[in-house]
C-alpha positions as CSV (number, residue, x, y, z in Angstrom):
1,X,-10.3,23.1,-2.0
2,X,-11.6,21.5,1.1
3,X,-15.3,20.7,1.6
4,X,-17.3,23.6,3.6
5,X,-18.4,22.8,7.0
6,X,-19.7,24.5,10.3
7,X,-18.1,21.6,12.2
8,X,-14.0,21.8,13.7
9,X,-11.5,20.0,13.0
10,X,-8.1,19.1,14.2
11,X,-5.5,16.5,13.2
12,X,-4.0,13.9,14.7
13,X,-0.8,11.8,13.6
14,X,-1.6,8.3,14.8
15,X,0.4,7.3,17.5
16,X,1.8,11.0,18.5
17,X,-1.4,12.4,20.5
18,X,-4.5,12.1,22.5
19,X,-7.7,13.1,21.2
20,X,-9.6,15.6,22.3
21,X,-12.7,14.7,24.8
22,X,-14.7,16.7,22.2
23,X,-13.5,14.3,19.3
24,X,-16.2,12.8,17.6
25,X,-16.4,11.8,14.1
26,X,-13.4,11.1,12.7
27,X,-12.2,11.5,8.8
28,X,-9.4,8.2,8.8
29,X,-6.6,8.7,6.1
30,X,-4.6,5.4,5.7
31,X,-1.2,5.7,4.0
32,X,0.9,3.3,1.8
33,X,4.6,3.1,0.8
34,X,5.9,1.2,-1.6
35,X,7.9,-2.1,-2.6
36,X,11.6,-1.6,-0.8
37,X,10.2,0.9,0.6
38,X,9.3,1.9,4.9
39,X,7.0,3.8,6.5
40,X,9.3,7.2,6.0
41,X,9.2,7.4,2.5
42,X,5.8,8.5,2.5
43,X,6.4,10.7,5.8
44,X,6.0,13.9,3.9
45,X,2.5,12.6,2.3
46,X,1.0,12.7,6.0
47,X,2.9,15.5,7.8
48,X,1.7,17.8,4.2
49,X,-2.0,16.8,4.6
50,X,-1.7,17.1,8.3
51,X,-0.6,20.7,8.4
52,X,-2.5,22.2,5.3
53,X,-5.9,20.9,7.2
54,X,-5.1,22.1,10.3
55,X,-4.2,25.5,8.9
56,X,-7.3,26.1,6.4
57,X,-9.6,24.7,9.6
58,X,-7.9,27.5,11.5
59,X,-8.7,29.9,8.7
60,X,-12.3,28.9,8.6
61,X,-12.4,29.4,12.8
62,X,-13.9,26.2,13.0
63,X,-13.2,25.0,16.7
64,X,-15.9,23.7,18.4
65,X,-17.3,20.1,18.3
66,X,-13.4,18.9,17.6
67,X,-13.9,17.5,14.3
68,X,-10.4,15.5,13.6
69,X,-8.5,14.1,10.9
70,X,-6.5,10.9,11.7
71,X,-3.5,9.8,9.3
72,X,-2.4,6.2,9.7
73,X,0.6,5.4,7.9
74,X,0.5,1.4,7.7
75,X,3.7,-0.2,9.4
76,X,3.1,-3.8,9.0
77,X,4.4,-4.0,5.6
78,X,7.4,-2.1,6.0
79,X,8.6,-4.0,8.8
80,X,11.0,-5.6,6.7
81,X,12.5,-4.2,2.8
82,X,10.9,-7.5,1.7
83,X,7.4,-7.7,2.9
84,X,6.2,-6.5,-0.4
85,X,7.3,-9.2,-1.8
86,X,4.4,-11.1,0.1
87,X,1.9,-10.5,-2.9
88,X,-0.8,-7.6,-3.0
89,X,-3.5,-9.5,-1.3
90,X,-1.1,-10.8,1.7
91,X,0.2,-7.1,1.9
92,X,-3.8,-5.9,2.0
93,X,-4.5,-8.0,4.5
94,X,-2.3,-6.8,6.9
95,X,-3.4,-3.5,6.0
96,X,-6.7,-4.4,6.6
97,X,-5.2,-5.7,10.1
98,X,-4.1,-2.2,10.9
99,X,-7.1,-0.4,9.9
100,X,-9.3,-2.5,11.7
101,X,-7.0,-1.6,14.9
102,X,-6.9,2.2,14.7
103,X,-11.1,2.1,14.1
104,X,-11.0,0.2,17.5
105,X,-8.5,2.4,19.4
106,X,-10.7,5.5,17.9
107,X,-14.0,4.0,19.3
108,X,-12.3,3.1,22.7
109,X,-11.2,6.9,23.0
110,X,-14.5,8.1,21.9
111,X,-14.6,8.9,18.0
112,X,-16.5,7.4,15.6
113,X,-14.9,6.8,11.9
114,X,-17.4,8.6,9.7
115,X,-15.0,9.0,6.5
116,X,-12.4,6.8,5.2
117,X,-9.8,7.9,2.8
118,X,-6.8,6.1,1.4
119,X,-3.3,7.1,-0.3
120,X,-1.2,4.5,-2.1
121,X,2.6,5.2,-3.3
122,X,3.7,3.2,-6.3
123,X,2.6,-0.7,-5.2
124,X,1.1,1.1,-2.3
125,X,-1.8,1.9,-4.7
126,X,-2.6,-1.8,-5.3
127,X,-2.4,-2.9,-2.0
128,X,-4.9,-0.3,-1.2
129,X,-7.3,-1.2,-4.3
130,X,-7.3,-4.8,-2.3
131,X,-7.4,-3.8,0.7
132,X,-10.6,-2.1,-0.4
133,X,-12.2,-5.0,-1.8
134,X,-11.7,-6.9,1.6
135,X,-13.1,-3.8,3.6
136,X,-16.5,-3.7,1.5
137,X,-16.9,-7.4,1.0
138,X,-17.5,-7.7,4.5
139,X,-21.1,-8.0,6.1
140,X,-22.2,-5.3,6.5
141,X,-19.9,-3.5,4.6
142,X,-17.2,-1.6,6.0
143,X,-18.8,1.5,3.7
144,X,-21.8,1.7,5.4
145,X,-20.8,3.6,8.3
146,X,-17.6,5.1,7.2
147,X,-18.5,7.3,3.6
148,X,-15.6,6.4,0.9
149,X,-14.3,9.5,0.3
150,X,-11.0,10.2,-1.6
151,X,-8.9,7.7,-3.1
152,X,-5.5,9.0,-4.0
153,X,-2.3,6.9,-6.2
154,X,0.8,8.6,-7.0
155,X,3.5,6.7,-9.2
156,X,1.1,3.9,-8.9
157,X,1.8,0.6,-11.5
158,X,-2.1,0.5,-12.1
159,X,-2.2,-2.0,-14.4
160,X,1.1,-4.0,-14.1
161,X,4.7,-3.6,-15.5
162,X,4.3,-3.0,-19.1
163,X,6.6,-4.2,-21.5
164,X,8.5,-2.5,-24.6
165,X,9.1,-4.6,-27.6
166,X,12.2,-2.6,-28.4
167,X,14.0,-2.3,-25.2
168,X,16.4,-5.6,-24.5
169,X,16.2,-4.6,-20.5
170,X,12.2,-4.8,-20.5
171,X,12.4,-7.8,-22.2
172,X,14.9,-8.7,-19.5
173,X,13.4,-7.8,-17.0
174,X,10.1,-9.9,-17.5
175,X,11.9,-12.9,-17.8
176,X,13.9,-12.3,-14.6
177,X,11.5,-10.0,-12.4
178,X,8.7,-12.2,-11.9
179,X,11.2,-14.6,-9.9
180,X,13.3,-12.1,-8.2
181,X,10.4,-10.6,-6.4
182,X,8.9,-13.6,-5.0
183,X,4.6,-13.5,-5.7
184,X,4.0,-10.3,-6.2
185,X,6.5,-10.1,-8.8
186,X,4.1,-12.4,-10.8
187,X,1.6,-10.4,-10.0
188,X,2.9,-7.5,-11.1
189,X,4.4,-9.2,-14.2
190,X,0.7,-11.3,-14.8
191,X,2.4,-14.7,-14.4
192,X,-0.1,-15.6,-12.0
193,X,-3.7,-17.1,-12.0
194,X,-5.5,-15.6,-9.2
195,X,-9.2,-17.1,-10.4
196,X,-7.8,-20.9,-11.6
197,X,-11.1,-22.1,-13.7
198,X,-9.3,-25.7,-12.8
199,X,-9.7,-24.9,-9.1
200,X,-13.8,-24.1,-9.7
201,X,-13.5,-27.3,-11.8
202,X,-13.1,-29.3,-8.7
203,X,-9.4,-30.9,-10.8
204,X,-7.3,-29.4,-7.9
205,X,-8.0,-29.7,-4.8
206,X,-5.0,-28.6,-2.7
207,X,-1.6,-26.4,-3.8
208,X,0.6,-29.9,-3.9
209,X,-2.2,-31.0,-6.4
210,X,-2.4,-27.6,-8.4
211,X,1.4,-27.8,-9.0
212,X,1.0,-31.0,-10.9
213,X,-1.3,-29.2,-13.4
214,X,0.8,-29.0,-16.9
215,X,1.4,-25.1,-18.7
216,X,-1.7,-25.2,-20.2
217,X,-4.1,-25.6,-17.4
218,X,-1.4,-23.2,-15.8
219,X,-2.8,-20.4,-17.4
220,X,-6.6,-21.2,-17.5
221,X,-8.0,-18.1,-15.3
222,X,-7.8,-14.9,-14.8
223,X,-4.2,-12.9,-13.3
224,X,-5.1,-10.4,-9.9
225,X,-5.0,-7.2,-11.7
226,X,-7.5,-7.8,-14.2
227,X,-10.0,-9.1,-11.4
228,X,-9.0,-6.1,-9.6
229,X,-10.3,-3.8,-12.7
230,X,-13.6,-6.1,-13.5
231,X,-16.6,-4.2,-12.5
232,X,-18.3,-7.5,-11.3
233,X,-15.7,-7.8,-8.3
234,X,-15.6,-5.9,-4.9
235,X,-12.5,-3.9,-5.9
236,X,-13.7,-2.3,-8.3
237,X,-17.2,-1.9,-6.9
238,X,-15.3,0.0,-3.9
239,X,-13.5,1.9,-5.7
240,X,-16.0,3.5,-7.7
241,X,-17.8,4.3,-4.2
242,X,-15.4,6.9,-3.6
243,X,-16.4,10.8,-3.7
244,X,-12.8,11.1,-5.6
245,X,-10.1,9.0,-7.0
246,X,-7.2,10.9,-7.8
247,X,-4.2,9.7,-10.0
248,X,-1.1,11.5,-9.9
249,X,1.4,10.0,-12.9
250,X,4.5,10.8,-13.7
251,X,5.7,11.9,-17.6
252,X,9.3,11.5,-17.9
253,X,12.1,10.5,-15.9
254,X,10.3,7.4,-14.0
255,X,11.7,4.1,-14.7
256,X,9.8,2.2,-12.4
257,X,6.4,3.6,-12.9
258,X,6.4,4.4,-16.9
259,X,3.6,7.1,-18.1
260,X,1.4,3.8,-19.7
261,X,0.3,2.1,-16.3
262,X,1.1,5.2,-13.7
263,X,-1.5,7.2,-16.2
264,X,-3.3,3.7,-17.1
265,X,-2.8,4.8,-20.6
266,X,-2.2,2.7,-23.9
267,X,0.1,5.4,-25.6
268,X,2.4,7.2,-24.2
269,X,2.5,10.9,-26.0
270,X,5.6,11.8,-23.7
271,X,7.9,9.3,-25.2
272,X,6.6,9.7,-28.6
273,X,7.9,13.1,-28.8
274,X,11.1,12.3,-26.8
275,X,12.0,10.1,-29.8
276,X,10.5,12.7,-32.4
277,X,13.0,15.5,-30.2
278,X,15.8,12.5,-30.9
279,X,15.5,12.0,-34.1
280,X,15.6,16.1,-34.9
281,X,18.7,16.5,-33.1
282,X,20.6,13.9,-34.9
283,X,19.6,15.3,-38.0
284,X,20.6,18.6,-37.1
285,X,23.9,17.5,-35.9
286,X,23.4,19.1,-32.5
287,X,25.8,18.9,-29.5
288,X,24.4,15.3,-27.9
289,X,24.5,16.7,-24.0
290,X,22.7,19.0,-25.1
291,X,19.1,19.8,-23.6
292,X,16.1,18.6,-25.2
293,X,12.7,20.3,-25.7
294,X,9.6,18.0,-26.5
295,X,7.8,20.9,-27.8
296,X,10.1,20.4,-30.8
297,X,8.3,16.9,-30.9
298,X,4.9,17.7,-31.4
299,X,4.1,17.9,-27.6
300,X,3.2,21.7,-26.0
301,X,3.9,21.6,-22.7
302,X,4.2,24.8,-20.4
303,X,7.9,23.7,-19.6
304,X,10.7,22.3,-21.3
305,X,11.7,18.0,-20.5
306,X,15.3,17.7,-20.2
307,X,16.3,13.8,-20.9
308,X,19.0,12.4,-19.0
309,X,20.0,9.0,-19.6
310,X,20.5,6.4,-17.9
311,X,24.0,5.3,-16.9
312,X,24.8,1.8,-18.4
313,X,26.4,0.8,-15.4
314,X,23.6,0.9,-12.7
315,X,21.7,-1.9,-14.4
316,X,24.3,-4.9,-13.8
317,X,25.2,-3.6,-10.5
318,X,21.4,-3.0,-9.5
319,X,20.7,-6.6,-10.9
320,X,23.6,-8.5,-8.9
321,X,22.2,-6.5,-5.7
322,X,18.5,-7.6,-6.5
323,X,19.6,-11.2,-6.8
324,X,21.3,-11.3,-3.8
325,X,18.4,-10.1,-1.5
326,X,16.0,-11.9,-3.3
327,X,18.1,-15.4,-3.0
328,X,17.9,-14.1,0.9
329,X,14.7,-12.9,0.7
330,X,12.1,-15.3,-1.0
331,X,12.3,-17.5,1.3
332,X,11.3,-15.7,3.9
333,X,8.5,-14.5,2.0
334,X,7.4,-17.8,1.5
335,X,7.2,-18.2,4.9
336,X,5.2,-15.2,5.7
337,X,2.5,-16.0,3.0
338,X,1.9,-19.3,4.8
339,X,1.1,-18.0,7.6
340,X,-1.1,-15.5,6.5
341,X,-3.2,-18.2,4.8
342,X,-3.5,-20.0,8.2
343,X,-5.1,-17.2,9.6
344,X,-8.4,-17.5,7.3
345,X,-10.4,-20.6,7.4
346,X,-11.1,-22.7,4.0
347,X,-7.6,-22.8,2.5
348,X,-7.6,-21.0,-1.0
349,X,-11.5,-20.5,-0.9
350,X,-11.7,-19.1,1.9
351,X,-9.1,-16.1,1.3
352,X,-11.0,-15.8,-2.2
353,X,-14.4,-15.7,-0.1
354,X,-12.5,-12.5,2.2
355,X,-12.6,-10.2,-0.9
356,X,-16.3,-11.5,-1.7
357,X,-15.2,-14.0,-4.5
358,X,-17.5,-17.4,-3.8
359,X,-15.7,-20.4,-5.6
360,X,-18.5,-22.0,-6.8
361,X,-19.0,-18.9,-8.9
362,X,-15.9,-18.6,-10.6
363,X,-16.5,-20.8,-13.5
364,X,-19.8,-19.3,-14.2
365,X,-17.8,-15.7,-14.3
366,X,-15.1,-16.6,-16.3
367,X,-17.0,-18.4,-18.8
368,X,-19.1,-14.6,-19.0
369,X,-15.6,-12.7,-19.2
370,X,-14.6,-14.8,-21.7
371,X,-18.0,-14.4,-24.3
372,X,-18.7,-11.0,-23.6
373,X,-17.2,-7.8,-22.8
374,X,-19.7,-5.3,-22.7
375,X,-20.8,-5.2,-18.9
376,X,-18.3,-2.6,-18.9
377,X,-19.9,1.1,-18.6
378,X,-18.5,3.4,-21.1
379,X,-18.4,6.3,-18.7
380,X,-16.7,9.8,-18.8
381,X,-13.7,11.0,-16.8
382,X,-13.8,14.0,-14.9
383,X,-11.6,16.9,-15.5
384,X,-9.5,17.8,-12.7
385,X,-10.8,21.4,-11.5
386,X,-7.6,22.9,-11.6
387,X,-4.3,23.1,-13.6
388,X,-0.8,23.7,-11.3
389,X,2.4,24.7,-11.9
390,X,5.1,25.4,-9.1
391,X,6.3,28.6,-8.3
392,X,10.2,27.7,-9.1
393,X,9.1,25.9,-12.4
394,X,10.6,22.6,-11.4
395,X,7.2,21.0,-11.4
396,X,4.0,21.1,-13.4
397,X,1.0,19.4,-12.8
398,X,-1.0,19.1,-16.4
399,X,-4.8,17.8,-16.4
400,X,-6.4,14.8,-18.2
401,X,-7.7,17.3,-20.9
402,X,-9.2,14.8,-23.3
403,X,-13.1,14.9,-23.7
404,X,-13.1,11.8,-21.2
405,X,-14.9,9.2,-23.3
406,X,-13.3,5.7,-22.2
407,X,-13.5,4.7,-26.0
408,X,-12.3,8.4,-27.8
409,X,-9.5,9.1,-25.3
410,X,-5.9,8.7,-25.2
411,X,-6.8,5.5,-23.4
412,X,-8.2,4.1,-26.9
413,X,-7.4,0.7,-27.7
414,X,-6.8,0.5,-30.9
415,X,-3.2,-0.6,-32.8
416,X,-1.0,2.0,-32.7
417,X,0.6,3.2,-36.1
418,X,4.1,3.0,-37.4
419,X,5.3,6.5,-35.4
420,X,4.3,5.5,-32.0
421,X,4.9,1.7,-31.6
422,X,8.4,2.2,-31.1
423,X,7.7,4.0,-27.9
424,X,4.5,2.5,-26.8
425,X,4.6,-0.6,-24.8
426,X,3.1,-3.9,-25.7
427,X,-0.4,-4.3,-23.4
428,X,-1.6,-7.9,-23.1
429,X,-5.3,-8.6,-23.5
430,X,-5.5,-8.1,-19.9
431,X,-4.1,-4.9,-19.5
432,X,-5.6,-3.3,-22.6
433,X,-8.7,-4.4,-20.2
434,X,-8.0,-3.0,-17.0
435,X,-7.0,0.3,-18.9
436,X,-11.1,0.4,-20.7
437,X,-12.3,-0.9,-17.2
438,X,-10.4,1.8,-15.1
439,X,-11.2,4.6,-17.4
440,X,-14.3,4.0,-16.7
441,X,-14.6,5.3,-13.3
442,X,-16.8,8.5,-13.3
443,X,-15.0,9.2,-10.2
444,X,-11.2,9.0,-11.8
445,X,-9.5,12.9,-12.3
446,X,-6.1,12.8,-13.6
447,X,-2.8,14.6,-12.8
448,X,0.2,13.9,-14.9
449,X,3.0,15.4,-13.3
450,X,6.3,16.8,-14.9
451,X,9.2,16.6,-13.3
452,X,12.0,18.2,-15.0
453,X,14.8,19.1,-12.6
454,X,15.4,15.0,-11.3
455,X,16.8,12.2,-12.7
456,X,14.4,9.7,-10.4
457,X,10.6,11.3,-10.7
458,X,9.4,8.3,-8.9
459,X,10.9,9.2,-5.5
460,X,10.3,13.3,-6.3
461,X,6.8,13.1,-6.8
462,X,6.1,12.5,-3.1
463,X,9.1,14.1,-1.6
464,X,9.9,10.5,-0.8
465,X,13.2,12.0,0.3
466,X,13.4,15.6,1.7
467,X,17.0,15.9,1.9
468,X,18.1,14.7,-1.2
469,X,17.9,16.9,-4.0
470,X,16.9,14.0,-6.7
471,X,13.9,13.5,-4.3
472,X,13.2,16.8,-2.5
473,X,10.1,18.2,-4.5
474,X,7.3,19.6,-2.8
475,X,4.8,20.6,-4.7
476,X,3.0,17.9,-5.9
477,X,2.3,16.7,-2.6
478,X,1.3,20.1,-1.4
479,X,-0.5,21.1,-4.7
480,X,-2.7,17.6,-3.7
481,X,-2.7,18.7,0.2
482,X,-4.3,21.7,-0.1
483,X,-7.3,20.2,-2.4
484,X,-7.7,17.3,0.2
485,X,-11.5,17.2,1.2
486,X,-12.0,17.0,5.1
């Protein structure tokens, strides 16, 4: 529930009204969309968190001193379907851009930022986790006068795309994905080499030179996402400022975002029994359309799962559209990431230097990541408060109810056996990292989120989509809305 408070409050949408002469500190909400995504997918994230604070402030009669909440829903990235494409730190930046805009247009009017929140959808979430590193690198930090205070992913590919030994499109997919969506496909993917230990070598001194460098040296370094989950860098020391970092995940029926990195998981206990429920039916013969209960695999959950496959046909017809915008598209992208790196001075080592990462350091740090692992904290995860289910019973929210120990959990790291590796994804090194380094956070609560009555969970679990009944759930977002601390 929100945080108690003698002060007012009001909201304010940025960009539809004035604030009030009385406005003085302000709590800043920045929102993010996703990849293909705009601005309006995520409309119902703000106009939710908008209305259930202004109603429970009017509850509480607070109306005095005009305390306000301001949602900023970040435009520069959704100017075009492919400016995604740019690569999580170009995409931060501009978000950084942004934010650094509405703090000045608050101040000119009167406010004062004095807490900062952010809410990333699906690649949303890792834009935000940079743009967070570039907001606290900075001297002083951008923390130091506005308190971190809730952190919030939903659908969010925490720790990259995961790939499934068994499953020819994943497979696919990697091969193919990292090209068709320009840099941050390699990102996402972990085809690229964010901290080069080449570069710190002093062997390359310019991109035209670092191109020349053969496979091997290629890979020397470390990809973006596992920098963005080592303690020892500014994202992750931001992130663990905040008063709350809530995960939303869903279980089934999410394609794009599978249960292993939207719950930064190694196992995935969802599809386990899926394929346990499988396996029973054919043995029993039953009528293949069907529903299927996963309580019948092992898993008690306070609804039944229905499975609905996927039609064969949308994969070649989605791939031939994907090629087509992205023979159209990377260029452009290119095009934009050069002139984002103009914009900073020092070439390559002076974006690093934005998000606090000194060049001359990096061989030093990679040297220490590679001979020893055990700066990371073994912390415990808190419990979410509360456990949710919707009225209708088309939604349930279930809680991280494991004892929380980074090491004990469901996020253990150890080899799975012979009934779950068909259904659990192959981590790299790197990932099973980020998923020990990210379970860490004592801040981290948990929602995994069931979502039985749609065929596309990603899009439902924000309401990405109220007038389309795949994509028309609500009560996630409000169950989240109505917890959001002021």
């Amino acid at each position: 529930m929100l945080a108690s408070s003698s002060s007012s409050c009001c909201t304010e949408h940025h960009g539809t009204s004035s604030p009030s002469p009385h406005s003085a500190a302000v709590h800043l909400v920045v929102i993010l969309h996703g990849l293909f995504g705009s601005p309006k997918h995520v409309a119902y994230l703000a106009s939710a968190l908008e209305r259930e604070a202004a109603a429970q402030l009017k509850a509480r009669g607070d109306d005095e001193d005009g305390r306000k909440l301001v949602v900023l829903v970040v435009q520069s990235n959704g100017l075009s379907s492919a400016h995604l494409y740019d690569g999580i730190d170009v995409c931060a930046a501009r978000v950084v851009e942004e934010v650094d805009a509405e703090v000045e247009r608050i101040e000119r009017q009167g406010g004062r930022v004095e807490r900062f929140s952010m809410v990333g959808y699906s690649l949303g979430g890792l834009v935000a986790r940079y743009a967070l590193g570039i907001l606290d690198s900075r001297t002083p930090s951008f923390f130091d006068s506005a308190v971190p205070t809730s952190f919030t992913t939903f659908a969010s590919p925490a720790i990259g795309v995961p790939v499934y030994p068994d499953s020819r499109f994943s497979r696919f997919a990697r091969a193919v994905g990292s090209s068709l969506l320009s840099r941050t496909g390699r990102q996402l993917y972990e085809r690229d080499v964010y901290l080069p230990a080449a570069l710190c070598d002093g062997e390359v001194e310019d991109e035209r030179a670092g191109r020349r460098r053969d496979d091997e040296q290629k890979r020397r370094g470390d990809p973006l996402l596992k920098v963005m989950a080592d303690p020892r860098f500014s994202f992750y020391r931001a992130l663990a400022k905040f008063e709350r970092f809530d995960l939303f995940a869903n279980t089934v029926n999410d394609r794009t975002v599978p249960f292993p990195t939207g719950g930064i998981e190694a196992h995935d206990p969802f599809a386990k029994a899926l394929h346990k429920v499988k396996v029973l039916a054919q043995e029993r013969d039953d009528d293949p359309d069907a529903a299927l209960d996963l309580r019948e695999g092992g898993l008690e959950l306070p609804l039944a799962l229905v499975f609905i496959a996927t039609l064969p046909l949308v994969y070649p017809i989605a791939l031939i559209a994907l090629i087509s915008r992205s023979l159209l598209q990377i260029p452009q992208s290119g095009r934009r990431i050069r002139r984002a790196r103009l914009k900073v001075d020092g070439g390559r080592d002076g974006w690093l230097a934005r998000a606090g990462i000194n060049a001359e350091e990096m061989v030093e740090l990679l040297q220490a990541t590679a001979q020893d692992e055990a700066h990371l904290v073994t912390g415990r995860c808190d419990k979410a408060p509360t456990t949710s289910s919707s009225a209708s019973s088309s939604a349930a929210l279930l809680v991280d109810e494991g004892d929380g120990d980074a090491q004990d959990s469901a996020s253990s790291t150890a080899a799975p056996d012979s009934a779950t590796a068909s259904t659990d994804p192959a981590l790299s090194a790197s990932q099973l990292f980020q998923v020990k380094s990210l379970n860490s956070l004592p801040n981290l609560h948990k929602h995994y989120v069931h979502l039985i009555d749609t065929i596309w969970a990603h899009g439902a679990i924000i309401c990405r989509n109220p007038k389309h009944p795949a994509q028309s759930c609500t009560e996630v977002v409000d169950w989240w809305a109505r917890r959001f601390e002021i």
